[in-house]
Legacy VTK file of the C-alpha trace (Angstrom):
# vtk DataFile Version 3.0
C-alpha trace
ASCII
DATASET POLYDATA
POINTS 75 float
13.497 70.220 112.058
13.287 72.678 108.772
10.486 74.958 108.170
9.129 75.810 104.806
11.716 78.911 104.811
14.666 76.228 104.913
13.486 74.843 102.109
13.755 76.438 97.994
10.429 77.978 97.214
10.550 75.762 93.726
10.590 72.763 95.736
7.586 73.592 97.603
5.490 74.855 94.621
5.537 71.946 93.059
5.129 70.160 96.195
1.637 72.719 96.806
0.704 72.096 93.092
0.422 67.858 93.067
-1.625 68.788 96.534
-3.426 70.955 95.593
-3.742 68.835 91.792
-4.713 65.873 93.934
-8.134 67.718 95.671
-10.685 66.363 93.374
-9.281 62.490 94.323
-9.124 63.432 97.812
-11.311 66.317 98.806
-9.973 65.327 102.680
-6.808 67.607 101.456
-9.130 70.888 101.904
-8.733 70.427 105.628
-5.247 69.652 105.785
-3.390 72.082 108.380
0.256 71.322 106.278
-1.856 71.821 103.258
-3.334 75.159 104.395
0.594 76.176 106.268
2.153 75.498 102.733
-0.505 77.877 101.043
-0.108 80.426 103.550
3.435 80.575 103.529
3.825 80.144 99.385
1.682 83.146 99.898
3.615 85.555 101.617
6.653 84.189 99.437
4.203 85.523 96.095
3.274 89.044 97.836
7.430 89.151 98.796
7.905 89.265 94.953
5.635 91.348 94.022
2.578 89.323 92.935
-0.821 90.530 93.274
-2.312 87.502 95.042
-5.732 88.812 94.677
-5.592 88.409 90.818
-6.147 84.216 90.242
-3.935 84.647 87.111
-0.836 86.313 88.632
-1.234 83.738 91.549
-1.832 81.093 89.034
1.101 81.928 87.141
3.638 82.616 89.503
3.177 79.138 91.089
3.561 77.517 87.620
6.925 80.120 86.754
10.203 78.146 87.974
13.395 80.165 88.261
16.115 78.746 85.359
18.582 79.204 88.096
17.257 77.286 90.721
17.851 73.784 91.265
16.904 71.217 93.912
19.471 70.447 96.129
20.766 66.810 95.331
20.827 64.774 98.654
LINES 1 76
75 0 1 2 3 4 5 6 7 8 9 10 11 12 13 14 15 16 17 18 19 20 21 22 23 24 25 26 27 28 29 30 31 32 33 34 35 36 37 38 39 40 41 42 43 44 45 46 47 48 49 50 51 52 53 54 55 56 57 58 59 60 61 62 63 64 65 66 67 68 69 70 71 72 73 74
């Protein structure tokens, strides 16, 4: 089985974002452990590259910012 750190951080922003997009329909996502893992881990992946978490906007856009040269593997 892969862990988040298998997978490209791209593909698991956007993954986090339609979550986390999704709360207001389904407030039952605040308590989601895989939810709460993903945030934890995109996280550590932000403070890694040099984002200052504790600003919203830096947070905000860093999970919106997708590297040009990363793609999704295909299959």
């Amino acid at each position: 089985m892969k862990t988040f750190k298998n997978y490209p951080i791209q593909e698991l922003k956007l993954i986090y974002n339609v979550l986390h997009a999704q709360l207001p329909n389904h407030p039952e996502l605040i308590d989601s452990e895989l939810l709460q893992d993903l945030q934890r881990f995109i996280l550590q992946q932000a403070e890694s590259a040099g984002v200052d978490i504790a600003q919203p906007i830096e947070w905000a856009n860093w999970l919106i910012t997708s590297n040009p040269n990363t793609s999704f593997p295909k299959g």
